[in-house]
C-alpha positions as CSV (number, residue, x, y, z in Angstrom):
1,X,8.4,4.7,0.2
2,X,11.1,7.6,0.4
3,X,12.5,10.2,-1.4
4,X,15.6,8.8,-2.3
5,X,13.9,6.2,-4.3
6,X,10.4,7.0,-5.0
7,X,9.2,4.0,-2.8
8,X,9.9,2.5,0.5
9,X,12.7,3.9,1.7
10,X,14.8,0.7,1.1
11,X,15.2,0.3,-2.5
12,X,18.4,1.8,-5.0
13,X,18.3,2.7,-8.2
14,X,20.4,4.4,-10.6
15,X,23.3,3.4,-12.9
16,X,22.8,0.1,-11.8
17,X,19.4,-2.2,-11.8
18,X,16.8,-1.0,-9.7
19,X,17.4,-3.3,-6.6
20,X,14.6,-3.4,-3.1
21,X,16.2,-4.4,-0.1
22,X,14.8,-5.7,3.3
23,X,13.3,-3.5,5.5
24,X,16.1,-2.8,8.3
25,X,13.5,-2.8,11.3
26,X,11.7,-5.3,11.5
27,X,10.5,-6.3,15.0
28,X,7.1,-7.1,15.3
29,X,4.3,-6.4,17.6
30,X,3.4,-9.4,18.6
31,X,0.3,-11.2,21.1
32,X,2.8,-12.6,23.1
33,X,5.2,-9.4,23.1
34,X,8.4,-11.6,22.3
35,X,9.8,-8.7,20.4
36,X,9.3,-6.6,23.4
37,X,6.3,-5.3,21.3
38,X,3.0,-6.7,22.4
39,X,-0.2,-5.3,21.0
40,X,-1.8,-3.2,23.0
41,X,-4.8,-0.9,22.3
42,X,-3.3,2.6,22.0
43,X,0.0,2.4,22.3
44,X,1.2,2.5,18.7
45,X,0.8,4.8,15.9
46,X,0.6,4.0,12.1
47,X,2.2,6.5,9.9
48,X,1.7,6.3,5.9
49,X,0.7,7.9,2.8
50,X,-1.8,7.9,1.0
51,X,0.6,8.0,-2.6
52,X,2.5,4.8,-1.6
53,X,1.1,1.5,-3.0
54,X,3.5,-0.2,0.5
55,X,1.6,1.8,3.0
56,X,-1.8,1.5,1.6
57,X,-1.6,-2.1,2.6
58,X,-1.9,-1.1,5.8
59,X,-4.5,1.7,5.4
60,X,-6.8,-1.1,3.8
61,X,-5.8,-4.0,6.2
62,X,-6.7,-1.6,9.4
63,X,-10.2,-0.7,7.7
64,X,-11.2,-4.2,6.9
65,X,-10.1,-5.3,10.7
66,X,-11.7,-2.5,12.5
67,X,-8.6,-1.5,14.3
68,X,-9.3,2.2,14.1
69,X,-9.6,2.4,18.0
70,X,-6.3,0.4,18.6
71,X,-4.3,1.8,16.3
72,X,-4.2,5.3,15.4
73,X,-3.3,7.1,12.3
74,X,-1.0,9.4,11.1
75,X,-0.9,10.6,7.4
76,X,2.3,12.4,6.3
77,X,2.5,15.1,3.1
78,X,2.3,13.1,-0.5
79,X,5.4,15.9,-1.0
80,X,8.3,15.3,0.7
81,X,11.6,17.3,1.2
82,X,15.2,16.5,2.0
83,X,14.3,14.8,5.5
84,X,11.5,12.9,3.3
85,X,8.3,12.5,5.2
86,X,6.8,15.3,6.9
87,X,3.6,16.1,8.7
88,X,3.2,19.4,7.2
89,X,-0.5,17.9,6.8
90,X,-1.3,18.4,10.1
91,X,-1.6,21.8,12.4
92,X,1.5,23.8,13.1
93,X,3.7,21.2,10.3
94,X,3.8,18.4,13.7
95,X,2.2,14.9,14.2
96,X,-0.7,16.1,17.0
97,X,0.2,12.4,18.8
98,X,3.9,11.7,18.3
99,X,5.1,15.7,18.6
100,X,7.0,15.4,15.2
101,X,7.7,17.4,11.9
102,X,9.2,14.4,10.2
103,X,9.2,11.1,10.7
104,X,12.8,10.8,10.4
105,X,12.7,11.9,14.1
106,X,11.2,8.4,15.4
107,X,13.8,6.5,13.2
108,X,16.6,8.5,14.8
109,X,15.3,8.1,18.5
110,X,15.6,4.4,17.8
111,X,18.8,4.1,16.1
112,X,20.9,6.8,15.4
113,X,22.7,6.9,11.6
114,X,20.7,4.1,10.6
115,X,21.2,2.5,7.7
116,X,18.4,3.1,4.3
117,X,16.0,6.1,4.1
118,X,12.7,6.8,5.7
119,X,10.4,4.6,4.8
120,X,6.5,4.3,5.0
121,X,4.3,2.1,6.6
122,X,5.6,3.0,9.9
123,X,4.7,1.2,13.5
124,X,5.9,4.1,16.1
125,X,5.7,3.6,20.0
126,X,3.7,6.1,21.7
127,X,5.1,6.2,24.6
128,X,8.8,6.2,23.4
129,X,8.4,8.2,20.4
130,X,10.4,5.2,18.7
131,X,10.1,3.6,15.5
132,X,9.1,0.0,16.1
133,X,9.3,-1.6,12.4
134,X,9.2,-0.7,8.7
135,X,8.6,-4.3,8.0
136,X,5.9,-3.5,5.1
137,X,5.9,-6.9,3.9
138,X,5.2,-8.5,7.3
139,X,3.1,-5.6,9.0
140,X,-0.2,-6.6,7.8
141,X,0.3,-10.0,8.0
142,X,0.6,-9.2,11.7
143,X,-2.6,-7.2,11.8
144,X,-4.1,-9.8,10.8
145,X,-2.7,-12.3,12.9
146,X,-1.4,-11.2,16.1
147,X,-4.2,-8.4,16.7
148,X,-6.7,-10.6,17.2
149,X,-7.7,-9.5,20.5
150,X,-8.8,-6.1,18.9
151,X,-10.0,-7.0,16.0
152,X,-14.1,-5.8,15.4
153,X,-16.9,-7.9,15.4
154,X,-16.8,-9.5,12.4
155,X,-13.4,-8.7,10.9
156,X,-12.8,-11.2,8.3
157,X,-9.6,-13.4,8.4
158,X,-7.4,-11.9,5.5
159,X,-4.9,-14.9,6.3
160,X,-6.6,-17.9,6.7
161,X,-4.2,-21.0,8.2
162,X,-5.8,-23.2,5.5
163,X,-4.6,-21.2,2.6
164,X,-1.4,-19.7,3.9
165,X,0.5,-21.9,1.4
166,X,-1.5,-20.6,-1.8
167,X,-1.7,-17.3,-0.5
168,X,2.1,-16.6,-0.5
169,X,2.8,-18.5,-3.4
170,X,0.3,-15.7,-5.0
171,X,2.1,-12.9,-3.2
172,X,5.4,-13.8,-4.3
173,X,5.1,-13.6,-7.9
174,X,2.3,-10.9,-7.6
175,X,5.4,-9.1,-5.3
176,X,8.2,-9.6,-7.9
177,X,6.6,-9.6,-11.4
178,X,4.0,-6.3,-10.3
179,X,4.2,-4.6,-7.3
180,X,8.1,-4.6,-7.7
181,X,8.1,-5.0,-11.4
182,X,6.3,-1.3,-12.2
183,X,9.3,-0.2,-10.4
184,X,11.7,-2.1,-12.3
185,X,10.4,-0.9,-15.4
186,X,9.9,2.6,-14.2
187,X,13.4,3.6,-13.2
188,X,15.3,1.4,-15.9
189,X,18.4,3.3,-17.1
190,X,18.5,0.3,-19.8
191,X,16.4,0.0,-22.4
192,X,17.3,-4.0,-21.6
193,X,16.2,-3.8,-18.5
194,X,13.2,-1.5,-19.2
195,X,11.9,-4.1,-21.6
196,X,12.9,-7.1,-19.4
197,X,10.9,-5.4,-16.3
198,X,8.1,-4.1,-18.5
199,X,7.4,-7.8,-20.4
200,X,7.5,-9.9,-16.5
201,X,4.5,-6.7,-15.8
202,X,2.2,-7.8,-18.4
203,X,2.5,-11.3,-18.5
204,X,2.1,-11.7,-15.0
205,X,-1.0,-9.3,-15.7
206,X,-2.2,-11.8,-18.3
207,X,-1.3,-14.5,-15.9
208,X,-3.3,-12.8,-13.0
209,X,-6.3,-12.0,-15.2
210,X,-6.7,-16.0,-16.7
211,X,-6.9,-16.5,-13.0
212,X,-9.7,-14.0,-11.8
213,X,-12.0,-14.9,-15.2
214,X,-13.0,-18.4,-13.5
215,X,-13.5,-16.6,-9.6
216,X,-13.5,-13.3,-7.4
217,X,-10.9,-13.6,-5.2
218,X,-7.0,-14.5,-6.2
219,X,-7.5,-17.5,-3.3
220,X,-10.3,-19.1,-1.9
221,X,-14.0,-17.4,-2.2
222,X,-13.1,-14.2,0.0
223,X,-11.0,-11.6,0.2
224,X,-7.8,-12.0,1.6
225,X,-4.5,-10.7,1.5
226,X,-3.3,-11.5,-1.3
227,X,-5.9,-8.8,-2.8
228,X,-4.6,-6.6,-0.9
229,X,-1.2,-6.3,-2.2
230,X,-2.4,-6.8,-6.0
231,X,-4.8,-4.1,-5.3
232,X,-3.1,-1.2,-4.4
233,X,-1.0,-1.7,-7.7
234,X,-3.7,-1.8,-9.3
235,X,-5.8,1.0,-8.1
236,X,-2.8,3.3,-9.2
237,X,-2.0,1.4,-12.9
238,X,-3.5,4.3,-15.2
239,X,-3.0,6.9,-13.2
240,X,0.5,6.4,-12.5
241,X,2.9,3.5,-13.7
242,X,0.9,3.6,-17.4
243,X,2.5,6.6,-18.2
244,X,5.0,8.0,-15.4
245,X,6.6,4.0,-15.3
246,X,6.2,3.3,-18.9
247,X,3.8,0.8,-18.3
248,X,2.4,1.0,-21.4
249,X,1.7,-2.1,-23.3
250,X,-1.9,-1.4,-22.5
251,X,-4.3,0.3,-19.7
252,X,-5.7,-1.5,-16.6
253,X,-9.2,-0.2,-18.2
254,X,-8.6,-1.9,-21.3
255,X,-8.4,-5.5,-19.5
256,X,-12.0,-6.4,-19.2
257,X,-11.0,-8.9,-16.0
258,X,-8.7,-7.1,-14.4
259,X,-10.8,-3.8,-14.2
260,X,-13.6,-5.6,-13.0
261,X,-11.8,-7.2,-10.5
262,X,-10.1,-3.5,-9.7
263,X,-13.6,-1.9,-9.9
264,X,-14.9,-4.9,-7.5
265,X,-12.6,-4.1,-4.8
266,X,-12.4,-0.5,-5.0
267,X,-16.4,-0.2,-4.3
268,X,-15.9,-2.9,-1.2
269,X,-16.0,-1.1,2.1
270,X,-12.2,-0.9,3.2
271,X,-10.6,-0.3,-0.4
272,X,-11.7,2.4,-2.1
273,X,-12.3,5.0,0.7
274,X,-8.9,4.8,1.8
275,X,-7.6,5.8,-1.8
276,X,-6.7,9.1,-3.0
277,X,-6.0,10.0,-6.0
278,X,-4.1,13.3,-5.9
279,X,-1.8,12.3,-3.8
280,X,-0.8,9.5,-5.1
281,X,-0.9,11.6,-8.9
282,X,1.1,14.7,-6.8
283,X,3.7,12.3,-5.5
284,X,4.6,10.3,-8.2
285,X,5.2,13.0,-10.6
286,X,6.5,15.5,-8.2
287,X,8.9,13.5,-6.6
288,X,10.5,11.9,-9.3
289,X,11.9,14.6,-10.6
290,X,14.8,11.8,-12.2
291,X,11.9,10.6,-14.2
292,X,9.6,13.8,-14.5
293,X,11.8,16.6,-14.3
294,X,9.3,19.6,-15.4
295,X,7.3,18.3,-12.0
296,X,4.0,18.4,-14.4
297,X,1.5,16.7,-12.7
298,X,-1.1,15.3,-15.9
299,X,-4.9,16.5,-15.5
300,X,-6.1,12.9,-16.4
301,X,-7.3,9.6,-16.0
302,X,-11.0,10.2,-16.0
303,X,-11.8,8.7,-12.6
304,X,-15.9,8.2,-13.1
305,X,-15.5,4.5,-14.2
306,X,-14.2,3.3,-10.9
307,X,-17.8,3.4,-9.8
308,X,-19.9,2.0,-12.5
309,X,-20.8,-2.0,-12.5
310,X,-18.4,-4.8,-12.5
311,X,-20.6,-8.2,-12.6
312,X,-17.9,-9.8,-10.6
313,X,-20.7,-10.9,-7.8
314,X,-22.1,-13.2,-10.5
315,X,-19.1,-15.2,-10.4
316,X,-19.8,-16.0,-6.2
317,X,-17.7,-15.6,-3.5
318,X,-18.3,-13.7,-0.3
319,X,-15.9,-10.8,0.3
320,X,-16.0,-10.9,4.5
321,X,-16.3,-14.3,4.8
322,X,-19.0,-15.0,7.6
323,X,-17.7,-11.8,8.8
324,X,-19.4,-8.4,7.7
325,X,-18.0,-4.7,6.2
326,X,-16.2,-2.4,8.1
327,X,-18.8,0.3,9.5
328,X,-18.4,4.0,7.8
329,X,-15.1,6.0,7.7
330,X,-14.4,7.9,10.6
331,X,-14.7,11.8,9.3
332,X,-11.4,13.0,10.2
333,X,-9.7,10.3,8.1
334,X,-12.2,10.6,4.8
335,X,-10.6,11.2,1.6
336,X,-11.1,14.4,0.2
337,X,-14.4,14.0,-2.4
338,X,-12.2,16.3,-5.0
339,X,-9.7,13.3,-4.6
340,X,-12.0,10.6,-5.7
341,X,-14.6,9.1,-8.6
């Protein structure tokens, strides 16, 4: 997510359809290290923000695995200015680990006039001060995968070998019909392509939501990540991409089995405490000032319902697995309580 186009830093939009491209780094930290990246408890730094759908992946992914001792965290300014992502968050305006005001500064120490803006989720190395990858679509998978070693006790497996197949058949459209499709729809300069974006939003909705009446999860009886990534669209539908997107065919509250299944996940230990609302409501309408020019930032949704019963449980399932919750938020990263429900 950058400024340039309201997301991840590797998208384009203007005239012309709304287009994402690949991420441009995308080495992996790896068990093995055949990147010349191998995990290692301490060594890397995970930078995000809390406003972008992409980088809450991550946020939700570390949680769930416990990896709050391998892999620290850095959260940069829902605001950004003209070097995009800044750490104006933290004391002094600098990251207290990496030494930085912006996190342009690790992109440049790895590759100078590189090509795409600064995105978020970002891997940096310790050590070098380097970016290692802004590979958001493979960057949990690898959390899940390759940091075994440091997983918790109990972690569950978000990306179980057995249903790998399902799991990114889910992804994909889940990927291109709504967590790209909002997009689509929200920086149209065509009302053809507006309504084209818009339509593939709700019918993959309707799609998704015939789906989740008959179980909990999108695959297999636990969560996995697939949820995940159909979450953290979710978790920002009303208060965002409703209005600000033009989203508007109807409200995520107004679909009885997809705001169950929204509520569900949002008051499971690893989802909901790693949301926050303002500034995912700040950045959105703040930043897009193409789409939002007066920089108004709207008083509403009313958030209260995120934390009244969903039922889902009745349908079965087990959300860990045979694994178990994460254990509590660590204080320094808690959401602010005037940011949630």
């Amino acid at each position: 997510m950058s400024r340039d186009d309201g997301d991840d830093g590797n998208s384009a939009y203007g005239r012309r359809a709304f287009k994402r491209s690949k991420a441009h780094f995308t080495d992996r930290i790896t068990a093995d290290g055949r990147d010349g990246w191998p995990v290692a408890a301490g060594r890397y730094r995970l930078v995000v923000s809390r406003a972008c759908p992409w980088a809450s992946r991550s946020l939700v992914s570390r949680r769930l695995l416990g990896l709050e001792d391998a892999l620290s965290l850095a959260v940069a300014d829902p605001i950004q200015d003209d070097r995009s992502w800044r750490f104006t968050l933290d004391e002094d305006g600098r990251d207290p680990v990496l030494g930085i005001r912006y996190l342009s500064e690790a992109y440049d120490r790895r590759e100078a006039d590189h090509p795409g803006g600064v995105s978020v989720p970002a891997i940096v190395d310790v050590p070098s001060g380097k970016l290692v990858t802004n590979d958001y679509q493979q960057l949990t998978l690898d959390l899940a995968t390759e940091w075994t070693a440091l997983h918790r006790d109990g972690a569950p497996d978000l990306y179980p070998e057995a249903l790998r197949d399902e799991i990114d058949e889910v992804m994909a459209d889940v990927y291109e019909d709504v967590n790209n499709g909002v997009y689509r729809a929200g920086f149209a300069t065509e009302q053809a392509e507006y309504e084209a974006a818009c339509t593939g939003v709700f019918r993959r909705l309707e799609l998704l939501a015939e789906r989740l009446e008959r179980q909990r999860y999108l695959v297999g009886d636990t969560i996995t990540e697939a949820d995940i990534r159909l979450f953290t669209t979710l978790v920002r539908f009303d208060a965002v991409y409703h209005g600000h997107f033009k989203c508007n065919r109807w409200k995520l509250t107004e679909n009885h089995v997809l705001w169950g299944y929204a509520r569900d996940l949002y008051q499971t230990p690893g989802f909901g405490d790693t949301v926050d609302f303002d500034h995912i409501k700040r950045h959105y309408y703040q930043v897009h000032t193409g789409i939002n020019p007066t920089r108004v930032v709207p008083l509403g949704p009313d958030l209260s319902g995120w934390l009244t019963p969903h039922h889902r449980e009745e349908l079965g399932g087990r959300p860990f697995g045979d694994g178990t919750p994460p254990g509590p938020v660590r204080p320094a990263e808690r959401v602010p309580a005037a940011s949630t429900p």
